[in-house]
N, C-alpha and C positions, 0 to 999 in steps of 0.2 A: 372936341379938341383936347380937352383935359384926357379923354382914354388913348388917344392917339399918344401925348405925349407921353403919358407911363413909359406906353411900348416901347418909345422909342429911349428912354432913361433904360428901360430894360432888357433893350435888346446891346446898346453902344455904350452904356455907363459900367455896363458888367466887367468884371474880372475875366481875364483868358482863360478859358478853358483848356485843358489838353495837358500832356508833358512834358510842355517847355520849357515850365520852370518847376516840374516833380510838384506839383499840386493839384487838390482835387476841389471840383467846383459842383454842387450840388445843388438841386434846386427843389422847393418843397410848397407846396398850397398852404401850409401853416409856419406862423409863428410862436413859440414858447411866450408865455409870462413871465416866465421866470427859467434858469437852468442850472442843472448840477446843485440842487435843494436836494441833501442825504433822507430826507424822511420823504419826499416824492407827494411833498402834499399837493404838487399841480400833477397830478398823473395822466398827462398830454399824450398819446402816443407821439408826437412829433417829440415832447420831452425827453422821453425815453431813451426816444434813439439816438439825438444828439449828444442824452448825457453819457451812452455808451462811449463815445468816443475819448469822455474825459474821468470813464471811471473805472474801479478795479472793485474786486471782491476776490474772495475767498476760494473759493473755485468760479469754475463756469459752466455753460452748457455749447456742445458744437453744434456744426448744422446736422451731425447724426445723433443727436440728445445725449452725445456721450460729456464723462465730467471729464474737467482738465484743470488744474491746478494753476495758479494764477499769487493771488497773496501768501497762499498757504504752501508749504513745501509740498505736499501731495495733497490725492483724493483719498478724503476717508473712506474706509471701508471696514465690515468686518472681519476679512479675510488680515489687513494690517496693523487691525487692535486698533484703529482710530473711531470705530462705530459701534457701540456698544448698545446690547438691547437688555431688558431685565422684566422676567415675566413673573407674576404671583403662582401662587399651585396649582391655580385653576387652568394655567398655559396662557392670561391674558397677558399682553403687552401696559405693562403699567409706568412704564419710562425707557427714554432711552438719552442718548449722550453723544455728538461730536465733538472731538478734539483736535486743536487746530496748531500749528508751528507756524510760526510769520517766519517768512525767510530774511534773510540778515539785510540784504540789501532794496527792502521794499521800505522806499518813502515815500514822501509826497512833495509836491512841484518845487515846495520852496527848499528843500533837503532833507525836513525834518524827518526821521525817521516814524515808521507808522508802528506802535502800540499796540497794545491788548488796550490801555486807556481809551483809543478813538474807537473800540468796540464797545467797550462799557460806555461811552459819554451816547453814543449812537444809540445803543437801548435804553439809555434812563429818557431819552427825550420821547423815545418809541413808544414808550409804556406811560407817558405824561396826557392825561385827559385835555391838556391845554393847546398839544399839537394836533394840529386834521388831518393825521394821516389818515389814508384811504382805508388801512385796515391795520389793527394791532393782532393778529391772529398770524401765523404763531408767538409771535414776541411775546406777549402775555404770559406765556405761561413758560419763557425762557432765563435761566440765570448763568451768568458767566461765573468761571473761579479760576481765577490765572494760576498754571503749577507753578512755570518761572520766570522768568522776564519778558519769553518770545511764547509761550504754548501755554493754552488754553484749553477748555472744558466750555461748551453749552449742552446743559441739561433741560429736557424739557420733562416736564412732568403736569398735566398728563403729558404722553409722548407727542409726537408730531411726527406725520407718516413717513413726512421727507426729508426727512433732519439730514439725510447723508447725499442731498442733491443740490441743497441750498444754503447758504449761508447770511451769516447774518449785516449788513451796512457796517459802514463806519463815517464818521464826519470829521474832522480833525480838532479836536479838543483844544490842544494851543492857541487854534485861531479864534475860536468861536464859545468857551465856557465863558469868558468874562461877559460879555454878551449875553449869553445864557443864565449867568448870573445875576443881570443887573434886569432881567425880563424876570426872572421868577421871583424877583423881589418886587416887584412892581404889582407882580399878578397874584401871586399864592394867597390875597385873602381876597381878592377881586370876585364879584357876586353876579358883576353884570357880562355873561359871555361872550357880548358884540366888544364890551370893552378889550377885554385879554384878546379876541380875535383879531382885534385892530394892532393889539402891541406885537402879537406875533408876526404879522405881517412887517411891523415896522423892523424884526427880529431878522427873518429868512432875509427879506429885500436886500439887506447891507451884505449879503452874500451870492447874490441869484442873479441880478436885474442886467439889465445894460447898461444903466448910471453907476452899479458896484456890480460889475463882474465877480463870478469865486476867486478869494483873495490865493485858495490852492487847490489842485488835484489828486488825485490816486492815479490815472491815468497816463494814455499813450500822447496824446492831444490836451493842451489846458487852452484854454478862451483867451483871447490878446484884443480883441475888437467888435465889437458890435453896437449896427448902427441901426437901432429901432423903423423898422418896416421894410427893411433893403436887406441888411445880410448880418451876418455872425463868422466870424473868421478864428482858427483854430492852428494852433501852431505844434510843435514836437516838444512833447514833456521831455527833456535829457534828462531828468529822475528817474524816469519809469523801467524798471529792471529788466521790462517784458520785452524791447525792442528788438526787432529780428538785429542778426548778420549783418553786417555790409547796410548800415542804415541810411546812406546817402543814395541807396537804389529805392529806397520806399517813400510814398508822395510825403511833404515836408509842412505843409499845410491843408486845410480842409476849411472851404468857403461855403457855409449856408447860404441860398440866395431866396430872400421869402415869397413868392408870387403867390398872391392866392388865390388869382384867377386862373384854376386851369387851362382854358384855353390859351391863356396867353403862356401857361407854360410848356403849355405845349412846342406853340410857336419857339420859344426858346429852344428846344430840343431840334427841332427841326432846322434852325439858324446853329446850331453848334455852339452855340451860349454853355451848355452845361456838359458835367462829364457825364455823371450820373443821375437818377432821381430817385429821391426818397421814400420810403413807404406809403409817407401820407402826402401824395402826388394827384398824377396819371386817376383817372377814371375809368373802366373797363372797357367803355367805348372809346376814349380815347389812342389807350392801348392796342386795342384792336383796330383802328385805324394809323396809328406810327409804325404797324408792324405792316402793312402795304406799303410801305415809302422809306422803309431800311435803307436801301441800295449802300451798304456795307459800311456808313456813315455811323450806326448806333444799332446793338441787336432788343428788341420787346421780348420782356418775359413774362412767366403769367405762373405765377406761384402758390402752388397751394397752402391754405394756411389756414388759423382758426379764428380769423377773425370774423367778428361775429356780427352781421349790420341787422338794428333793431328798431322800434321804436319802443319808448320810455312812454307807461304811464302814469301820469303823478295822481297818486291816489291820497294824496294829503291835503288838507285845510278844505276849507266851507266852501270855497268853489268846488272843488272836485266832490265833494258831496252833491251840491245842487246839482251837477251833470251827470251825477252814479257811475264815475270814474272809479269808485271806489267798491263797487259791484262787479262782481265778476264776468256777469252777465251784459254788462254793457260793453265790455272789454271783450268779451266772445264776438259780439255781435259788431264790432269796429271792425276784428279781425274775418269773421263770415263776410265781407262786405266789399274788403279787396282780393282782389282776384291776382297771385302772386308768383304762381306758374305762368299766366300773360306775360306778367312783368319782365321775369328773369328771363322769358325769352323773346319779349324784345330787347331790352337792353342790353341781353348778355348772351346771348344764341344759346340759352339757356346749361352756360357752363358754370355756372355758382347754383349750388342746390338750395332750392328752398326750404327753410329751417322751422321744426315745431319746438326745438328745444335750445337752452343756452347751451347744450354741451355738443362740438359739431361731430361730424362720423368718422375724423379719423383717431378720436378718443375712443378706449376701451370701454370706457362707459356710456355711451352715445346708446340709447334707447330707440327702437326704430320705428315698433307698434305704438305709438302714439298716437292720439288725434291730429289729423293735417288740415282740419279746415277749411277743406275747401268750397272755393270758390260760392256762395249760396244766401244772394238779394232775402229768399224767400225767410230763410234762417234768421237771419241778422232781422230784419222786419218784425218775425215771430217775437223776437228780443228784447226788441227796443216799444212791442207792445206789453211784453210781461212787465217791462218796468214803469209802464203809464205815462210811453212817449206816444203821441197821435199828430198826424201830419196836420202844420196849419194850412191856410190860405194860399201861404207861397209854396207848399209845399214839404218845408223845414218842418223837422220835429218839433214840438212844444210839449213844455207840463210845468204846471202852476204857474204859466203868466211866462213865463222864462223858454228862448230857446237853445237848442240843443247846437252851439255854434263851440266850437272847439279852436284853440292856438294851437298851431303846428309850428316848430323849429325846426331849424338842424344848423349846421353852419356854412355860411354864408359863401358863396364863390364858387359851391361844389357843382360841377353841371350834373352832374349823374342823380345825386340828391334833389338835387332842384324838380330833375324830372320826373324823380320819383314822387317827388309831392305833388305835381301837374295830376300825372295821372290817381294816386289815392286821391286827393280833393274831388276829381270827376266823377271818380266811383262812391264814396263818399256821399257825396249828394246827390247819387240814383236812387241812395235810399234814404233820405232826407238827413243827412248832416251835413251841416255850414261849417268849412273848413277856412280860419284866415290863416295864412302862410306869414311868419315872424322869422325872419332870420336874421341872426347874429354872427359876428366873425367869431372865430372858433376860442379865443381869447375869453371871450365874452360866456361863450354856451360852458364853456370847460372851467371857468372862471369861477371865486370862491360863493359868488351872489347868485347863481341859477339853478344847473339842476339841484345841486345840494342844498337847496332852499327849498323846496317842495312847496310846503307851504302858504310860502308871503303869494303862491296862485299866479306866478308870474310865465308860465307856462303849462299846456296841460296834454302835449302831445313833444317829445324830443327823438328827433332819428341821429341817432351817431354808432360806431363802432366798438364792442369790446375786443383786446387782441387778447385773447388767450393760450396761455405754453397747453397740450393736451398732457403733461406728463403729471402736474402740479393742481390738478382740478379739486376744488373739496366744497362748489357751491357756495363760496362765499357770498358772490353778488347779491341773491335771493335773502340772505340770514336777516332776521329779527332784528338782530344786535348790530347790525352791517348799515341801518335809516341813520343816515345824518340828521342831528338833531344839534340844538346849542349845547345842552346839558355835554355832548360826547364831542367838541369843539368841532363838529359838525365833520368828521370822519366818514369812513365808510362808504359804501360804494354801493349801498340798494335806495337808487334813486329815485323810484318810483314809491319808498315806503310801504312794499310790500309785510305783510306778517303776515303768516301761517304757521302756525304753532306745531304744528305734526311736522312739516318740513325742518322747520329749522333745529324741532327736537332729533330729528335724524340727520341734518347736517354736522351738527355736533356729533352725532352717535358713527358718522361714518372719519368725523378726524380721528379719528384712534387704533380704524377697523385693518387691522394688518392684512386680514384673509381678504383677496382680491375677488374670490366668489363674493364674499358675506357683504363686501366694499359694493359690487357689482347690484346686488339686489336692494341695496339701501338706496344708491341711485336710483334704479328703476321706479323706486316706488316716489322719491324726490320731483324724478321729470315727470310724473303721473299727475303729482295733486300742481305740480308749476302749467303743464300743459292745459291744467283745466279749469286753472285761475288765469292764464298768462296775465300777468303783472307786467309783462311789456309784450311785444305785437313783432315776434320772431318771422323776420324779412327771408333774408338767409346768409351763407356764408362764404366770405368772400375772395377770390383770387386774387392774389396780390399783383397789381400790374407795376411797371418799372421798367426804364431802360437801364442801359449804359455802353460807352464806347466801347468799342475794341480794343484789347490792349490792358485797361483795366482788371488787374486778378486780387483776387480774395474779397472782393465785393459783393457779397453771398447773404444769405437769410434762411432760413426757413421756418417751419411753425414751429419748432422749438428754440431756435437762439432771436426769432421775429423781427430783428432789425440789420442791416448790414454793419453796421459798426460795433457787432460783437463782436471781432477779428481788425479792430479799426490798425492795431499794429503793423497789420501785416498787408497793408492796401496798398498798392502799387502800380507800375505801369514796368509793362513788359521789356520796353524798350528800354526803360533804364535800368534792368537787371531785375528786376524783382520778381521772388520764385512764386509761381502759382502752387498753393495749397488744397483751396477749395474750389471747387467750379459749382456754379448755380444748378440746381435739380430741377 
């Protein structure tokens, strides 16, 4: 009774869909933690793309990877004198320099006008050990030096490959330093880092949550409503400078709707509940089954992109020791054991390629000769005997008393994931390992307590997705310095606590490497010693599935802007005049 009546809360409690009233109704398998947090220390993909709609930056990127100017009066470049490079005698790049103009009439929701200040408040917290961003690279090694009251200089030194494609955040200083002030007094001699973690938290929260929405935006869209586990509703920043033309033709509103049982959001799709669906939705086979039952109601698209479905191994603390998680050869031989070409082609009529590497093939640097491991019981056995596992009684691995029984995650609701665990767990124990399946809502796995805790052994197997831009790649995931740890307010994004020492000395060595040959060969040798540790258990990579009505323009993505609310300004419906820009690829 309880699931019946969800359905029906969400199929009759919903918001109207369509252009009746120039709004758009969106529906998504996950909810955020938190939203519109400038440091992204929930780095959600469902985050991302929501806060696209309420955020601005400096330039951008389109769905053809080209820049387009946004805060900043133009795109830097060389050719303009805004991108400046500077090399030693030797011909090395040993710095370089963008310089930025904030255009006169860029503020934020409440009027205030936007600074060089909220760029400088934005990197001092960036570069602060006390915050968890994901990654402090490049900001690390970046300084701002305002020339006049509106234009600006970031120098990086060393350089940064792509100083002249991306820019750097901003958060709004006026609302949030005294705050910021009254936390780093609290924290600057604080020793115990669960403590300052917990004050931060109480810091982002009065800015992020559903109980304190962001007090302001940068944005086309600011947050006006959100009712924890139904929806988040999004209204028209009148600040934002960026608004097309004739703005009473473009949707007026933007309703998140959270369902995170796909099939039931399915059903919503199929009932007319929604306009569109968001990236992190639709399941492949889902997609593939909504696109039989169009009949000119909603069109399925199937979007190439880089995102990347993996499993995580967590090679940190005394359990993963005891399982020799932390071996590489036990990690080979997980991966010998599933059979992954089957996989993707039942699941997927095998239109997602199965992946040996994090970097996928339609990146330059995608490496092709690599080991693919396939498919091979006999291998994986060979494996798990070099490391002094022998099948017991029931069959299961054992050594020293102990078996070879593994936690598998991912998040919760996903049917595609789910199945995907069905079948590894069966494979799995063909060759003797005990697979329990643990799943959490996405809240939960993405959350500040899990994977980034390696450690406390609270999982030892995670399936989730990375979305990566292919234009921006430089191996961070992998780096040494990238293991979330308390000492580094538990940042960084290699959650499996990989370290390889020759990797992560030429990940370093390839941030700097200007020459796209010499760039090209440092990868190669990167995915060589990754492919033969894997550090996580490369699945492969994935088509983007999503509908959306008809009528609907500028509603677009690809693997370089990755969310459709990169263009959230310009989202419309035909019929009420709104000019189509972009069509989906």
């Amino acid at each position: 009774m309880k699931k019946t009546f969800a359905l029906t809360v969400f199929l009759l409690g919903a918001a109207l869909a369509g252009p009746a009233n120039n709004s758009l109704v969106v529906g998504t398998s996950q909810e955020p933690p938190n939203i519109y947090d400038p440091w992204n220390t929930n780095n959600l993909a469902i985050t991302s793309e929501i806060n696209g709609y309420m955020g601005a930056g400096l330039i951008g990127l389109d769905d053809n990877g080209e820049a387009y100017a946004d805060i900043a009066t133009r795109v830097p470049s060389i050719a303009n004198g805004d991108y400046k490079i500077v090399k030693d005698a030797k011909g090395d790049v040993i710095r370089n320099s963008v310089t930025y103009s904030i255009r006169k009439d860029a503020k934020w929701s409440d009027g205030t006008p936007i600074k060089i200040a909220d760029f400088q408040f934005w990197l001092k917290l960036e570069n602060d050990d006390r915050v968890p961003v994901p990654d402090r690279e490049p900001w690390n090694r970046a300084k701002i030096t305002a020339t006049d009251a509106d234009t600006f200089t970031i120098t990086y030194e060393p350089p940064y490959l792509f100083a002249d494609q991306t820019s750097p955040g901003l958060a709004p200083s006026h609302v949030m330093s005294a705050a910021w002030n009254a936390f780093d007094a609290k924290t600057k001699n604080e020793k115990d880092a669960k403590v300052t973690n917990e004050e931060w938290k109480k810091f982002i929260s009065a800015y992020t949550t559903a109980r304190n929405l962001p007090k302001v935006v940068a944005g086309p869209f600011k947050p006006t409503a959100w009712r924890s586990g139904n929806s988040l509703t999004l209204t028209r920043n009148t600040n934002y400078w960026g608004q097309p033309k004739d703005l009473d033709n473009y949707v007026k509103t933007v309703t998140y709707r959270f369902i995170p049982n796909t099939n039931t959001l399915k059903v919503n799709i199929l009932s007319g509940q929604l306009d569109a669906v968001g990236t992190v939705g639709l399941t492949f086979d889902q997609g593939v089954d909504l696109a039989r039952s169009e009949r000119g109601k909603y069109k399925t698209y199937f979007v190439p992109g880089a995102v990347w479905e993996h499993i995580d191994i967590n090679t940190r603390g005394q359990r993963s020791k005891d399982l020799d998680l932390d071996d590489p050869r036990m990690r080979q031989a997980l991966l010998y054991a599933i059979d992954r070409d089957a996989l993707t082609k039942a699941l997927f009529q095998s239109r997602q390629a199965v992946s040996n590497s994090w970097i996928g093939p339609i990146s330059k640097l995608y490496k092709k000769d690599v080991n693919d491991y396939n498919y091979s019981q006999s291998k994986a056995k060979a494996l798990f005997t070099a490391l002094g596992w022998t099948p017991g009684s029931d069959g299961i691995l054992q050594k020293g008393g102990k078996k070879l029984t593994l936690n598998f995650s991912t998040t919760a609701g996903n049917t595609t994931r789910e199945r995907v665990q069905q079948i590894l767990q069966s494979q799995w124990k063909a060759v003797g390992v005990q697979v329990n399946i643990q799943n959490y809502p996405s809240s939960v796995i993405f959350g500040p307590d899990f994977l980034s805790k390696g450690e406390t052994g609270k999982w030892d197997m995670a399936m989730y997705a990375w979305s990566n831009n292919p234009i921006f790649e430089e191996g961070n995931l992998f780096k040494s310095s990238g293991i979330p740890t308390a000492a580094n307010g538990y940042s960084g994004q290699n959650n499996p606590g990989w370290n390889n020492a020759e990797f992560s000395k030429l990940q370093i060595q390839a941030k700097t490497e200007f020459n796209q040959a010499d760039r090209i060969k440092l990868f190669d040798r990167m995915q060589t010693i990754w492919n033969a540790e894997v550090p996580s258990l490369p699945l492969y990579f994935r088509v983007n599935t999503y509908t959306k009505v008809p009528g609907l323009v500028n509603y677009t993505f690809s693997a370089y802007t990755q969310y459709p609310s990169w263009n959230a300004a310009n989202i419309g419906w035909a019929s009420k005049g709104a000019v189509e820009e972009y069509k989906q690829k």
